[in-house]
Biopython code that builds the backbone (N, CA, C, O; Angstrom):
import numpy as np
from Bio.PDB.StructureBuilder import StructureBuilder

atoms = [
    (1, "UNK", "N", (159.946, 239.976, 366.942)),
    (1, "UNK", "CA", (160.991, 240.964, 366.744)),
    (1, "UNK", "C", (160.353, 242.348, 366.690)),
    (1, "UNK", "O", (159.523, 242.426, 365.785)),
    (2, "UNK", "N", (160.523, 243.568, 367.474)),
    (2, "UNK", "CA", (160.221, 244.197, 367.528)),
    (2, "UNK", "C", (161.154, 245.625, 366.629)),
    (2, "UNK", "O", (162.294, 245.800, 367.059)),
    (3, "UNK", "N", (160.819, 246.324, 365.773)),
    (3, "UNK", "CA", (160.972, 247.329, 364.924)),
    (3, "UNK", "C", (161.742, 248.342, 365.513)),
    (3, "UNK", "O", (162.815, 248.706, 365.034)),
    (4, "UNK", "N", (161.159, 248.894, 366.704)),
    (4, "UNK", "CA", (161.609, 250.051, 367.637)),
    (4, "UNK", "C", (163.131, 249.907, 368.202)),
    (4, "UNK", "O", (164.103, 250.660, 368.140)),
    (5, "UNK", "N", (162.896, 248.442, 368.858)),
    (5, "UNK", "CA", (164.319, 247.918, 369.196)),
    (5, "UNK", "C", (165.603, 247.469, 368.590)),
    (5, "UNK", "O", (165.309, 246.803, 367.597)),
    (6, "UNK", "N", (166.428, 247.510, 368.686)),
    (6, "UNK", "CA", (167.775, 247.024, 368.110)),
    (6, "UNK", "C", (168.932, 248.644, 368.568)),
    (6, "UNK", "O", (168.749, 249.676, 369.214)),
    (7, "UNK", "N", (170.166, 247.999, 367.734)),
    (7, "UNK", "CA", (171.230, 249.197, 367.993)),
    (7, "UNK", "C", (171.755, 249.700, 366.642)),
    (7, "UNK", "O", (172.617, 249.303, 365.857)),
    (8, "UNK", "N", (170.611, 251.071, 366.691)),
    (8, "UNK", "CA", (171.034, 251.594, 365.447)),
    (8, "UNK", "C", (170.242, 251.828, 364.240)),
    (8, "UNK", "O", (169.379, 250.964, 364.080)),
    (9, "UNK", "N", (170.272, 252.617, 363.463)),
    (9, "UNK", "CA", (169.371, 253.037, 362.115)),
    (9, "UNK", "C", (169.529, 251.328, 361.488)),
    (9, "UNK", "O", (168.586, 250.771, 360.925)),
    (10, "UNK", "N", (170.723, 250.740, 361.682)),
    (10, "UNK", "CA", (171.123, 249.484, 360.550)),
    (10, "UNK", "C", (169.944, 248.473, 361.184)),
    (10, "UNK", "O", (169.024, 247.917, 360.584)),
    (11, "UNK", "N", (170.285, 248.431, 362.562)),
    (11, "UNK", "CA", (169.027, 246.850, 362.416)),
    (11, "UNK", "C", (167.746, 247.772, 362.424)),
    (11, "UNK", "O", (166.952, 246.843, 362.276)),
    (12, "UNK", "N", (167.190, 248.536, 362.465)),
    (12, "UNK", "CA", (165.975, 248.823, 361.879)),
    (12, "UNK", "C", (165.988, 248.781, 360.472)),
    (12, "UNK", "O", (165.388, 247.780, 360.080)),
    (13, "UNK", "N", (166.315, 249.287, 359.802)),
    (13, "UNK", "CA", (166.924, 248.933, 358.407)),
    (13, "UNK", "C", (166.503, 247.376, 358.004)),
    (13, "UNK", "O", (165.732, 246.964, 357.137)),
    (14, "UNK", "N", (167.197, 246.779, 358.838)),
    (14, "UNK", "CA", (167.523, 244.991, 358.259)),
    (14, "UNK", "C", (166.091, 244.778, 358.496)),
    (14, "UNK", "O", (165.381, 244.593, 357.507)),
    (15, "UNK", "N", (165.535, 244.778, 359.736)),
    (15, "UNK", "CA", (164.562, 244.587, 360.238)),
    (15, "UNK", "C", (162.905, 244.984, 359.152)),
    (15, "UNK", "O", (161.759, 244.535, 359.181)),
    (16, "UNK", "N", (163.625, 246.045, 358.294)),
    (16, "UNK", "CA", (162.571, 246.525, 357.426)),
    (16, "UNK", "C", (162.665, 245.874, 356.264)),
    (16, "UNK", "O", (161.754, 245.922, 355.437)),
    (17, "UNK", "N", (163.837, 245.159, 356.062)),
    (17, "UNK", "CA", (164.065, 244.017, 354.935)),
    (17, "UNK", "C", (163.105, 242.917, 354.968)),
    (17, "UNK", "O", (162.367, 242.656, 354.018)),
    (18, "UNK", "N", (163.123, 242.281, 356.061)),
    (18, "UNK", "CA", (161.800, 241.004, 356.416)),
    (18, "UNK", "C", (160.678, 241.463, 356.420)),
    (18, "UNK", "O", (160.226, 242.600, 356.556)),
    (19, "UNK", "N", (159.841, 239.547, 356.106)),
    (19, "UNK", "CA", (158.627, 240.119, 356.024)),
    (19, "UNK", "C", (158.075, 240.036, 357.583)),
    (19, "UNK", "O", (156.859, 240.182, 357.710)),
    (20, "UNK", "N", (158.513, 239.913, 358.252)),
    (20, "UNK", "CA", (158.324, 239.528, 359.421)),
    (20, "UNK", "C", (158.070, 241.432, 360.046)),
    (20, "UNK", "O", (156.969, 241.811, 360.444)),
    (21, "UNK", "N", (158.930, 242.081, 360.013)),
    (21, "UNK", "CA", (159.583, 243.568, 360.387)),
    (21, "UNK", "C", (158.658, 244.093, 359.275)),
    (21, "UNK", "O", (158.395, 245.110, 359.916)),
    (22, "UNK", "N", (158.204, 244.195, 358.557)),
    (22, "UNK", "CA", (157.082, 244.926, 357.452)),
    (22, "UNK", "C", (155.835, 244.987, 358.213)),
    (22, "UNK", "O", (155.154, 245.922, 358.633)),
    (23, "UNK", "N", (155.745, 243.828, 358.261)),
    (23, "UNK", "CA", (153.913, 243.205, 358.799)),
    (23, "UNK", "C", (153.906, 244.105, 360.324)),
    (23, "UNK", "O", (153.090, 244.910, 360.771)),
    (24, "UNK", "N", (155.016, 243.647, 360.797)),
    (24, "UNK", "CA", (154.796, 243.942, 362.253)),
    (24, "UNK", "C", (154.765, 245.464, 362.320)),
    (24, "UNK", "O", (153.968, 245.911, 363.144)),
    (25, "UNK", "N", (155.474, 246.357, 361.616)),
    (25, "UNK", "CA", (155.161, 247.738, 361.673)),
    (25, "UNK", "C", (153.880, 248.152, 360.725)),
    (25, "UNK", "O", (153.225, 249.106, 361.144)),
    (26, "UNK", "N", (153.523, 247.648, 359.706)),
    (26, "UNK", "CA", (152.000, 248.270, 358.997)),
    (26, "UNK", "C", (151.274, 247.980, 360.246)),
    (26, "UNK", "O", (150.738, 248.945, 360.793)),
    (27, "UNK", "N", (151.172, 246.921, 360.746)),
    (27, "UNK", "CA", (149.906, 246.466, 361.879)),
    (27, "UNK", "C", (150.231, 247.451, 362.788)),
    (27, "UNK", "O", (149.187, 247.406, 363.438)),
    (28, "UNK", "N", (151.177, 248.681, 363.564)),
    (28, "UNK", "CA", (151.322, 249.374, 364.425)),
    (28, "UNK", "C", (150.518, 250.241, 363.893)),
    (28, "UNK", "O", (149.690, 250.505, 364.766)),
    (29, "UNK", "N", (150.307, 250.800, 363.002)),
    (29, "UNK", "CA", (149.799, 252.034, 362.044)),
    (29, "UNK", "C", (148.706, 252.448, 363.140)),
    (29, "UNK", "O", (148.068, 251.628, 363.799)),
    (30, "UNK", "N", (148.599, 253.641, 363.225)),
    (30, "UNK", "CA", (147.702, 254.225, 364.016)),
    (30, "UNK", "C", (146.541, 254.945, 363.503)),
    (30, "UNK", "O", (145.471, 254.987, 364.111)),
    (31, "UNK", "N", (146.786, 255.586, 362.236)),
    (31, "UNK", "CA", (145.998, 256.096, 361.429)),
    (31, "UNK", "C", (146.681, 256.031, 359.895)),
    (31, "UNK", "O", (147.658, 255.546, 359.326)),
    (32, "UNK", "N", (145.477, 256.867, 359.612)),
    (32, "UNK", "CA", (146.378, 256.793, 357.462)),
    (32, "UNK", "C", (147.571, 257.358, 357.303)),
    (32, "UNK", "O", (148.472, 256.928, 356.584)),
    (33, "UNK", "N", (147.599, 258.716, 358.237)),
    (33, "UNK", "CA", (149.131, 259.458, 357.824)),
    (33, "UNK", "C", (150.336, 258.667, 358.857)),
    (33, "UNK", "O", (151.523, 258.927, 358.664)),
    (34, "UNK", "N", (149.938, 257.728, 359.916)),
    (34, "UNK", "CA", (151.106, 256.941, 360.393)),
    (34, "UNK", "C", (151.447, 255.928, 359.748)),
    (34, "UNK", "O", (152.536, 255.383, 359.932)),
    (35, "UNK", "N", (150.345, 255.407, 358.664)),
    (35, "UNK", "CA", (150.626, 253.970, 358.022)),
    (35, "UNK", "C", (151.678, 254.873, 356.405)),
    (35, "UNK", "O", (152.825, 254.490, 356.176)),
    (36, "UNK", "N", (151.161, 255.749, 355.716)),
    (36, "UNK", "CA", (151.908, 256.368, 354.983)),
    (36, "UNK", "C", (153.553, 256.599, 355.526)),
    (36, "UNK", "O", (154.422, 256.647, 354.655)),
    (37, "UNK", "N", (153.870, 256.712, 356.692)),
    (37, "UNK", "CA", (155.081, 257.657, 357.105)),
    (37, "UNK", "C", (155.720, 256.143, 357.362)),
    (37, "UNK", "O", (156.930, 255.943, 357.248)),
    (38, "UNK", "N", (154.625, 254.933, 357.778)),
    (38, "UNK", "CA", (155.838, 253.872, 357.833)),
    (38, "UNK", "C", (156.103, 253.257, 356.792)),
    (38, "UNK", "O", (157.295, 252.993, 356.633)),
    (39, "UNK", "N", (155.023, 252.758, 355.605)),
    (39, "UNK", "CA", (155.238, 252.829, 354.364)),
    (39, "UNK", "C", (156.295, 253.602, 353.537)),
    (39, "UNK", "O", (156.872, 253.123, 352.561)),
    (40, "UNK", "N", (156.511, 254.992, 354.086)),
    (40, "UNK", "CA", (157.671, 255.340, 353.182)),
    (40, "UNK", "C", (159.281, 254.757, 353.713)),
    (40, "UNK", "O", (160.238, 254.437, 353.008)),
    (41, "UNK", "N", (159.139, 254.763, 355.382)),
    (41, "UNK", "CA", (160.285, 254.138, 356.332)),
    (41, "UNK", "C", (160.564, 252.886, 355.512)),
    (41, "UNK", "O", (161.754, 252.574, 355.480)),
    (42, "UNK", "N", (159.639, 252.025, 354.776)),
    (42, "UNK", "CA", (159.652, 250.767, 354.472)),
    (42, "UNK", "C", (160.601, 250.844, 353.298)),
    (42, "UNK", "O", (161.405, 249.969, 352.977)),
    (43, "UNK", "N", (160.434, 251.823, 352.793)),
    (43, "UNK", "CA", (160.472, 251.870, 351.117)),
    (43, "UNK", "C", (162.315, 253.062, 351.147)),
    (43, "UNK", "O", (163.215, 253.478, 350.418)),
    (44, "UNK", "N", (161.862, 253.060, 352.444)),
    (44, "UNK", "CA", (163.766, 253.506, 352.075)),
    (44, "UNK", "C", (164.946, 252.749, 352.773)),
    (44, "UNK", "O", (166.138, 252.568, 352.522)),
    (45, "UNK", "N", (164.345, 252.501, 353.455)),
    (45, "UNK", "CA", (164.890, 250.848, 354.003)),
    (45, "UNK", "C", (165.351, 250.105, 353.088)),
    (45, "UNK", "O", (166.364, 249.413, 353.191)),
    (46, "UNK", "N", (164.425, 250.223, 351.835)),
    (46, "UNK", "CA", (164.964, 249.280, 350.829)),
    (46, "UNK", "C", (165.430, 249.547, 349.344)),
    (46, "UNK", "O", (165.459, 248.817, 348.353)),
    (47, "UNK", "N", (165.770, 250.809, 349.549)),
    (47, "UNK", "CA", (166.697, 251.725, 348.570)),
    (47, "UNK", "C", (165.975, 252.696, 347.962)),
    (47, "UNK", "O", (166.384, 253.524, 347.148)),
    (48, "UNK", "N", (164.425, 252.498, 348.577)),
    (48, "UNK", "CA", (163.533, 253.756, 347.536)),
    (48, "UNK", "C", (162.544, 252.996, 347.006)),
    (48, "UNK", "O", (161.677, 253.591, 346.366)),
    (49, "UNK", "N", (162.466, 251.704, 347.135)),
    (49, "UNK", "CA", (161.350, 250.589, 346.632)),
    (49, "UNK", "C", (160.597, 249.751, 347.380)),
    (49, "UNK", "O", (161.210, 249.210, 348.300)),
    (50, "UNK", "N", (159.515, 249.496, 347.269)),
    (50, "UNK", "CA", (158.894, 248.375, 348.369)),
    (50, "UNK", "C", (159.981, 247.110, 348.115)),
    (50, "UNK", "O", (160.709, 246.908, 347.143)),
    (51, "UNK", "N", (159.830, 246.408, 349.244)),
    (51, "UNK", "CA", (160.229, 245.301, 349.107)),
    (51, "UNK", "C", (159.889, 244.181, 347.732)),
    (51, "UNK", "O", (158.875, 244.418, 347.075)),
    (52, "UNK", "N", (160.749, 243.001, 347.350)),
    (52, "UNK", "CA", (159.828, 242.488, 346.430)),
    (52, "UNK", "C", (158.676, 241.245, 347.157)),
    (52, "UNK", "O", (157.913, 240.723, 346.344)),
    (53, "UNK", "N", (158.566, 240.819, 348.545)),
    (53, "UNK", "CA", (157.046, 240.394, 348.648)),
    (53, "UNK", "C", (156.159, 241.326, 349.145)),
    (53, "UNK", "O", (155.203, 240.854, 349.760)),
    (54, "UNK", "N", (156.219, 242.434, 349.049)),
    (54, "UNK", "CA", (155.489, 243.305, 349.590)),
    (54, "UNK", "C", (153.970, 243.154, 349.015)),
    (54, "UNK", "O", (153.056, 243.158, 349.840)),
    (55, "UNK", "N", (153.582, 242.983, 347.227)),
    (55, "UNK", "CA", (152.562, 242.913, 347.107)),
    (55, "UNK", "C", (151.664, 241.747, 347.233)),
    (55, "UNK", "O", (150.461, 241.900, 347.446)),
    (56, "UNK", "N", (152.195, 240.628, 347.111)),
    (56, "UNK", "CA", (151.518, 239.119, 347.906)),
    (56, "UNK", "C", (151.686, 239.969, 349.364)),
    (56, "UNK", "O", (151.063, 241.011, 349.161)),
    (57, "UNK", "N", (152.100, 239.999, 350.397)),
    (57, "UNK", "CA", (152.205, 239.443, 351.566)),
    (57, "UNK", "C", (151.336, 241.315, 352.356)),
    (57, "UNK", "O", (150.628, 241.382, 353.360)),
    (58, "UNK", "N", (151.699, 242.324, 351.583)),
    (58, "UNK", "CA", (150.886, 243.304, 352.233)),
    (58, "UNK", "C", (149.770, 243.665, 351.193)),
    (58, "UNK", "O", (148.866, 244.203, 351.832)),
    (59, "UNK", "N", (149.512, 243.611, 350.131)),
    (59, "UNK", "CA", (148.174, 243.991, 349.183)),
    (59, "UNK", "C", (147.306, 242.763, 348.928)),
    (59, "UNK", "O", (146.109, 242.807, 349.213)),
    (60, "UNK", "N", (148.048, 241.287, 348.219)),
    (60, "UNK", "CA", (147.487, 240.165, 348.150)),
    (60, "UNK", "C", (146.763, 239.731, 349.448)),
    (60, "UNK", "O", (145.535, 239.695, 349.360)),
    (61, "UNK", "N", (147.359, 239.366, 350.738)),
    (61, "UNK", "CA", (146.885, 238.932, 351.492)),
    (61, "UNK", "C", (145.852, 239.854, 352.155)),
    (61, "UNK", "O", (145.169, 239.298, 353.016)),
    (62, "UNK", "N", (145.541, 241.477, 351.869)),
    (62, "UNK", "CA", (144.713, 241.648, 352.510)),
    (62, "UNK", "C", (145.153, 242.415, 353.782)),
    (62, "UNK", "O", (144.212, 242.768, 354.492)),
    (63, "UNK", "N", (146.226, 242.698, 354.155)),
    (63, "UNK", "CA", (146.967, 242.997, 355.589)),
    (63, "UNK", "C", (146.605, 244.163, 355.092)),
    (63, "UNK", "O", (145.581, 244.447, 355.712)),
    (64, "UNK", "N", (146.868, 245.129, 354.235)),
    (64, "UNK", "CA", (146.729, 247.041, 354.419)),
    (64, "UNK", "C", (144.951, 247.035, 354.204)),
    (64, "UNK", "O", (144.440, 248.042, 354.692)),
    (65, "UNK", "N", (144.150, 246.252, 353.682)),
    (65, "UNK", "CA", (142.781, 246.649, 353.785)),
    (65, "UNK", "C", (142.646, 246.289, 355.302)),
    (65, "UNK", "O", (142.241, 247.278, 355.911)),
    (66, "UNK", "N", (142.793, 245.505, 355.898)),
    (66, "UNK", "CA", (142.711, 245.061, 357.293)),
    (66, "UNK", "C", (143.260, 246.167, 358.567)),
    (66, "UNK", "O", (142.850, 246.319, 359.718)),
    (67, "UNK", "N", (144.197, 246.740, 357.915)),
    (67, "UNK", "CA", (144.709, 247.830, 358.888)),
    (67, "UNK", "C", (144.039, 249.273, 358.609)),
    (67, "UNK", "O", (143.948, 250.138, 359.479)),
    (68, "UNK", "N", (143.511, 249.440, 357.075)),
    (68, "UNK", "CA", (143.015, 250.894, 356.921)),
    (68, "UNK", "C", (141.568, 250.454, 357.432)),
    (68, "UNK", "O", (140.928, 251.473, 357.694)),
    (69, "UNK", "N", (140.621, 248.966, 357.731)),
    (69, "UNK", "CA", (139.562, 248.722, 358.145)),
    (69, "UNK", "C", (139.274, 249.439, 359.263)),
    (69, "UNK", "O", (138.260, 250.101, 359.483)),
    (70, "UNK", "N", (140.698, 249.184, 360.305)),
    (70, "UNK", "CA", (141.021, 249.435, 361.526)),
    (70, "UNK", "C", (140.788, 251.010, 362.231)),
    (70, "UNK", "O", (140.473, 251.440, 363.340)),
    (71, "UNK", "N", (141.101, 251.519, 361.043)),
    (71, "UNK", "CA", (141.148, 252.685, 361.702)),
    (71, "UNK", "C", (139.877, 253.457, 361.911)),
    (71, "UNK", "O", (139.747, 254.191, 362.890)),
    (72, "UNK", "N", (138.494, 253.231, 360.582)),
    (72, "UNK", "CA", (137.172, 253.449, 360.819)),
    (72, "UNK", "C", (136.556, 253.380, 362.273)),
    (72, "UNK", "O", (135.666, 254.105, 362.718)),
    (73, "UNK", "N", (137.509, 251.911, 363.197)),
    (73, "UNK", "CA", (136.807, 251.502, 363.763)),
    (73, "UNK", "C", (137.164, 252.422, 365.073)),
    (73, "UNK", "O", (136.169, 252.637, 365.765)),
    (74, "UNK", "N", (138.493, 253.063, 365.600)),
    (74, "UNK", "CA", (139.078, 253.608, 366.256)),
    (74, "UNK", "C", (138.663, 254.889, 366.901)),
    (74, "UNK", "O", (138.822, 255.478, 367.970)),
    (75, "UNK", "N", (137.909, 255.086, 365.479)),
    (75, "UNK", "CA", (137.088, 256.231, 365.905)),
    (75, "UNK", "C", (136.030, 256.845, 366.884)),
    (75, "UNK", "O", (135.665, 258.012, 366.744)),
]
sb = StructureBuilder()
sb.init_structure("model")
sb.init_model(0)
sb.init_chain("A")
sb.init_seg("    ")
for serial, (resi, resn, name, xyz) in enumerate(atoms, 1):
    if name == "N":
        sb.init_residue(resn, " ", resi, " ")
    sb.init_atom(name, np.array(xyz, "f"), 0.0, 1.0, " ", f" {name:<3s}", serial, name[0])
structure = sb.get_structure()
């Protein structure tokens, strides 16, 4: 499922509800200030709050050290 696509602010929205639509946009992150700007997209998506698996599934598992790894390497 892709983030960009759908019809409308709403299924991006919904889309930012799953963990499926979370993962798949942190992993787009291009640098620190694109992973911040989707991080906040995330967090209003969901009324002003991270999601509630956000910290198992993006801090526990390791996915945002893995993506800020990423960007050292880009360089």
């Amino acid at each position: 499922m892709s983030i960009e696509k759908g019809s409308g602010s709403e299924q991006i929205n919904e889309d930012l509800k799953s963990k499926e639509g979370v993962i798949d946009l942190i992993c787009s992150s291009k640098n620190y200030a694109d992973l911040c700007a989707k991080c906040d997209r995330i967090k209003k998506a969901n009324g002003g709050v991270y999601p509630d698996f956000w910290f198992e599934v993006v801090n526990q598992s390791g996915l945002l050290s893995r993506v800020e790894d990423s960007f050292d390497k880009k360089k």
